[in-house]
C-alpha positions as CSV (number, residue, x, y, z in Angstrom):
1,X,-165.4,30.0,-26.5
2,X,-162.7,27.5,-27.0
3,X,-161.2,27.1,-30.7
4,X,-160.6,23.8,-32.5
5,X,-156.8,23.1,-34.1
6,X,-159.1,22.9,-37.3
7,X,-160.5,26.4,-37.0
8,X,-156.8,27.7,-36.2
9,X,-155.8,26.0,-39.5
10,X,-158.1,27.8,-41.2
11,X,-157.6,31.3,-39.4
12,X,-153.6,31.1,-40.4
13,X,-154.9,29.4,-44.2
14,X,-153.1,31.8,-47.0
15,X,-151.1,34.1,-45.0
16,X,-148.2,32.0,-45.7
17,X,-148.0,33.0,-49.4
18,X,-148.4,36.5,-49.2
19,X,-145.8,36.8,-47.1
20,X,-143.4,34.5,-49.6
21,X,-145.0,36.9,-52.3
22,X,-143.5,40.1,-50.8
23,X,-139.7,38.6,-49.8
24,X,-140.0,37.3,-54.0
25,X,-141.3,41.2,-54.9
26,X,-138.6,42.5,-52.9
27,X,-136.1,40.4,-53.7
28,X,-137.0,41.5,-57.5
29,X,-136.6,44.9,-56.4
30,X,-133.8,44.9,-54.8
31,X,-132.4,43.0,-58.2
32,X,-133.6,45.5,-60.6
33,X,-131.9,48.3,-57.9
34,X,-128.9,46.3,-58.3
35,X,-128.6,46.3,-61.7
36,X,-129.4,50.0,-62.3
37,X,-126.1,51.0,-60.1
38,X,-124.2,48.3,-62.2
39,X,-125.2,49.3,-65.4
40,X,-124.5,53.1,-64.6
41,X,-121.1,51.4,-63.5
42,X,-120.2,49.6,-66.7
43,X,-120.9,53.2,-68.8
44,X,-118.8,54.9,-66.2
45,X,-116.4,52.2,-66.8
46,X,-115.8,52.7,-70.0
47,X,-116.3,56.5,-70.4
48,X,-114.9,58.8,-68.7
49,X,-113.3,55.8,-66.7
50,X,-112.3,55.5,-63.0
51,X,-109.2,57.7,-63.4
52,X,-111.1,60.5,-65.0
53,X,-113.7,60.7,-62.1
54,X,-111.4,61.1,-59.6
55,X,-109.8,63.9,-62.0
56,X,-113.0,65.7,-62.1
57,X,-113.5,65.1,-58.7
58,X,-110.2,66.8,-57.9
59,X,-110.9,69.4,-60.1
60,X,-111.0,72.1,-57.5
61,X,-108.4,71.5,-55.4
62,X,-105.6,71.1,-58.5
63,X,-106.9,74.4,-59.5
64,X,-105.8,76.1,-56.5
65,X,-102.4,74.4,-56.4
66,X,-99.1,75.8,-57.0
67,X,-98.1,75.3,-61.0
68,X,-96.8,71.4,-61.2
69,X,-98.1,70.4,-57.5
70,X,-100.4,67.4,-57.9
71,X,-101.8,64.9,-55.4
72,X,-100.0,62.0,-54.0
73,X,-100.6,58.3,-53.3
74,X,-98.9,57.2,-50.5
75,X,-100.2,53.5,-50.6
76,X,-99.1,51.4,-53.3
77,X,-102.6,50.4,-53.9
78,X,-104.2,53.6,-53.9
79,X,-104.1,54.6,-57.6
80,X,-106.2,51.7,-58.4
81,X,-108.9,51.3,-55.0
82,X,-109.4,55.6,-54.3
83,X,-110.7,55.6,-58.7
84,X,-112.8,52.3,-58.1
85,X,-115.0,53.9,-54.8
86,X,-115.1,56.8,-57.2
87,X,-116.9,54.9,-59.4
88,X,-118.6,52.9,-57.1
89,X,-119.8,56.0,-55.6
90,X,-121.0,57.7,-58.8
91,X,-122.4,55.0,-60.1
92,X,-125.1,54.6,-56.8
93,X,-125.4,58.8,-56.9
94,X,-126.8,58.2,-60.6
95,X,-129.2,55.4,-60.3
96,X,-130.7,56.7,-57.0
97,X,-133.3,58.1,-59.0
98,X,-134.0,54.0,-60.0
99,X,-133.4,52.9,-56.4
100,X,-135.7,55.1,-54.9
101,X,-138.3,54.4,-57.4
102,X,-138.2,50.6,-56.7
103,X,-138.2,51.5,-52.9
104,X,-141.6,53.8,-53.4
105,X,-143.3,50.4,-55.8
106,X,-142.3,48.5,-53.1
107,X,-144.4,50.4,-50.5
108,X,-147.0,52.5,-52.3
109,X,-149.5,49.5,-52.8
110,X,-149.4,49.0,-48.9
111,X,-150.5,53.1,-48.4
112,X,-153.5,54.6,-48.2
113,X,-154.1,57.7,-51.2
114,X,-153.0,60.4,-48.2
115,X,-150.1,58.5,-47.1
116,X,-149.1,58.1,-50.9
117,X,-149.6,62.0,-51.2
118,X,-147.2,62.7,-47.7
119,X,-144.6,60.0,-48.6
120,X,-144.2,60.5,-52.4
121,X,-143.5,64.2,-52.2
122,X,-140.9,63.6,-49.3
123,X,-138.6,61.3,-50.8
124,X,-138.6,63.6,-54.2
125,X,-137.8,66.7,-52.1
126,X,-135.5,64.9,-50.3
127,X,-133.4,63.4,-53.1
128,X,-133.4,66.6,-54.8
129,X,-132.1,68.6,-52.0
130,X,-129.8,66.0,-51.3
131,X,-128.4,66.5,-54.9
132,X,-128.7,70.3,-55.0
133,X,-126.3,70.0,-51.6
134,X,-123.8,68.0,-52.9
135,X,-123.6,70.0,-56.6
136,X,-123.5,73.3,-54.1
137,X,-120.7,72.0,-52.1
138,X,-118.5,70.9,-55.5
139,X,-119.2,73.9,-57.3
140,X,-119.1,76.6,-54.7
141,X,-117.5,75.9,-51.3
142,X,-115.2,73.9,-52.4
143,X,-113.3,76.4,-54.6
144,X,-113.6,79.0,-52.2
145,X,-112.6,76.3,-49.2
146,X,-109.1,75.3,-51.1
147,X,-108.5,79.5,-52.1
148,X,-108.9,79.9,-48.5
149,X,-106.8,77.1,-47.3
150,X,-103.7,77.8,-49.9
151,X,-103.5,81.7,-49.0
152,X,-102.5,81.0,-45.3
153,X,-99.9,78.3,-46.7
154,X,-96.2,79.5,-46.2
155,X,-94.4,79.6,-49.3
156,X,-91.8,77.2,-48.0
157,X,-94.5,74.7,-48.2
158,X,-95.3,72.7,-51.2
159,X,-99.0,71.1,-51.2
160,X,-99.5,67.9,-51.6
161,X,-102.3,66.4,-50.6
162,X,-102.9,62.6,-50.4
163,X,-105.8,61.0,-52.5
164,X,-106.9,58.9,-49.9
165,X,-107.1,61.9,-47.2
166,X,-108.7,64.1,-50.1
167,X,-111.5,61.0,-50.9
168,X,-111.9,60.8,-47.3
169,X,-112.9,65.1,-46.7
170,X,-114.7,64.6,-49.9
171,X,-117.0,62.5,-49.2
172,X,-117.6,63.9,-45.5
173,X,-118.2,67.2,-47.3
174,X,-120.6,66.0,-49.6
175,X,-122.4,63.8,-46.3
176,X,-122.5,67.1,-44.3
177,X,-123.8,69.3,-47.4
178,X,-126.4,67.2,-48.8
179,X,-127.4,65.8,-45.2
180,X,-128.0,69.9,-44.0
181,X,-130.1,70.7,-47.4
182,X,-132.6,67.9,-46.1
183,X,-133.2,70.6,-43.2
184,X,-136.6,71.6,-45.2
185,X,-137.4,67.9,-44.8
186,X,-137.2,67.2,-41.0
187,X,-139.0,70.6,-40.1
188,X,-142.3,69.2,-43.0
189,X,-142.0,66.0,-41.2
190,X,-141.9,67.1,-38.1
191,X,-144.8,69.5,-38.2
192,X,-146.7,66.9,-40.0
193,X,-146.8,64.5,-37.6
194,X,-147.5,66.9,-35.1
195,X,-144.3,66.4,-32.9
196,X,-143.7,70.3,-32.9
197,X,-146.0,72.7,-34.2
198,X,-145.4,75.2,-36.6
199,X,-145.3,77.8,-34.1
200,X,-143.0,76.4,-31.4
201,X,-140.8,75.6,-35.0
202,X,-141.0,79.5,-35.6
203,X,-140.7,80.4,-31.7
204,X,-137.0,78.2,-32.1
205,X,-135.9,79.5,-35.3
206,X,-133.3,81.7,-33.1
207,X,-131.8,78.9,-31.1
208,X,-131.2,77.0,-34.5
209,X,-129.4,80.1,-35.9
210,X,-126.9,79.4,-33.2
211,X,-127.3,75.4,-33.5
212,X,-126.8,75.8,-37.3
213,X,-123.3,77.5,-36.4
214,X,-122.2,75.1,-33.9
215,X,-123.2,72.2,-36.3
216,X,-120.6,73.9,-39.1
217,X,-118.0,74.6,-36.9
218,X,-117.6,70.9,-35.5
219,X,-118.6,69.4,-39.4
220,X,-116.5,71.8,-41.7
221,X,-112.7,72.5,-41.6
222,X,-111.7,75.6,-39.7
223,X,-112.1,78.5,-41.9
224,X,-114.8,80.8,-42.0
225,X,-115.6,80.4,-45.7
226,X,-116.9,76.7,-45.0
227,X,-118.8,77.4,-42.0
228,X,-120.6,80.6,-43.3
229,X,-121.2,78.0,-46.4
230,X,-122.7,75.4,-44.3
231,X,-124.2,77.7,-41.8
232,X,-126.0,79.9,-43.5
233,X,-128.3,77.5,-46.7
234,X,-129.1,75.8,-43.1
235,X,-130.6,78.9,-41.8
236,X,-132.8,79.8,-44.9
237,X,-133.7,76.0,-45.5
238,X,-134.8,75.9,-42.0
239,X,-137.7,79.3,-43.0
240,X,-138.1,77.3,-45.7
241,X,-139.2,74.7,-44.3
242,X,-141.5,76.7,-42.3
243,X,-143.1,78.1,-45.2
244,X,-143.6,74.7,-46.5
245,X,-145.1,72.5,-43.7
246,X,-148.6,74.6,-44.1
247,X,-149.3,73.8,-47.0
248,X,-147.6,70.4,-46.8
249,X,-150.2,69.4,-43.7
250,X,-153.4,71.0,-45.5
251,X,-152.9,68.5,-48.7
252,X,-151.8,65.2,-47.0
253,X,-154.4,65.7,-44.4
254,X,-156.3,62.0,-44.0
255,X,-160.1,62.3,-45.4
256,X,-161.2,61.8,-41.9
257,X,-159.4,64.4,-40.3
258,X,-160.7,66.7,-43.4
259,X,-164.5,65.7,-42.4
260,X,-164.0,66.2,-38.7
261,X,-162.8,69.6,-39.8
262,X,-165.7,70.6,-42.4
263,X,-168.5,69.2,-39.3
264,X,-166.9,71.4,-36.9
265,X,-169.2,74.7,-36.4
């Protein structure tokens, strides 16, 4: 049966605007995102200031120094850029929370109530452990990292490390820390979509003992102290993980998978 230009017409009638409806929505959201990270920007701005973030960020390195050793700038711009992606960086860390939230309002009205109940709970989680890595790695490894590091320097040495090349192993630590705490994460997802069952995931937990190491050893500096660190949150995250993908699948199961269930004998 053969279709007039006039029936087409009406077949592609109003699909026009709800498409320039959703770039205006997400263009609003992306706005509002926007403004979040540069209002958290403008208070960081003014108090503590640039300067003082990086301070605080250096925190546990200057405490391990030698008495009087500080850190260095070896570029002549570098006292003013390595503060700025400071705050740059602290600033997005702080409104994520907003971020995130105009993310979900972007998508939840396009989900079904199960989706919303699988999807909402991930990107929570996930933020969370993303935070918990980063505060563990600040508060934890990297004191014990620097203690490590100083005792094997000679004392003919004096430290002085540069704040560029100190921003730079920052920030990869903080990458490598919070991206490992999302382990619980990729194992929930993973069963949940039925890629790997739960019990091949429990059958490999000994192969990603030994993965967990390799991935610290090429990720963290050569010490022990860092790779243990890294190695080992990995390992219980991972059982975790485990534990958490039952009960994960049994309430974001779709209402027709939970009937096909209930009919079978």
């Amino acid at each position: 049966m053969s279709t007039s230009p006039h029936d087409q017409e009406d077949e592609l009638a109003g699909t026009e605007q709800p498409f320039v409806a959703h770039l205006v929505e997400l263009r609003d959201r992306l706005i509002k995102a926007i403004i979040a990270v540069a209002v958290v920007a403008a208070v960081l701005a003014v108090y503590p200031g640039p300067a003082a973030l990086y301070d605080i960020m250096a925190a546990p390195l200057v405490a391990t120094l030698p008495k009087g050793a500080t850190l260095i700038a070896t570029s002549v711009i570098s006292p003013f850029i390595v503060p700025l992606k400071i705050l740059l960086m602290a600033s997005f860390l702080i409104a994520l929370p907003v971020v995130l939230w105009q993310v979900w309002s972007f998508v939840a009205p396009g989900l079904y109530s199960h989706e919303k109940k699988l999807v909402l709970p991930l990107v929570v989680s996930s933020t969370l452990l993303f935070f918990v890595g980063v505060a563990f790695c600040y508060f934890f490894v990297f004191g014990q990292v620097f203690r490590f590091i100083q005792g094997f320097a000679p004392k003919s040495i004096t430290a002085a490390p540069d704040i560029e090349a100190y921003l730079s192993f920052v920030l990869t630590m903080f990458l490598a820390f919070g991206c490992a705490f999302e382990v619980p994460i990729v194992v929930v997802v993973l069963a949940r979509m039925g890629i790997v069952p739960i019990e091949k995931l429990k059958e490999f937990r000994g192969y990603f003992i030994v993965l967990a190491f390799i991935i610290a050893a090429i990720i963290t500096p050569p010490d022990v102290v860092s790779q243990l660190a890294l190695a080992v949150p990995m390992v219980i995250l991972y059982e975790v993980g485990i534990l958490s993908a039952g009960f994960f699948i049994k309430h974001t199961k779709a209402p027709e998978d939970s009937a096909e269930e209930a009919a079978k004998p």
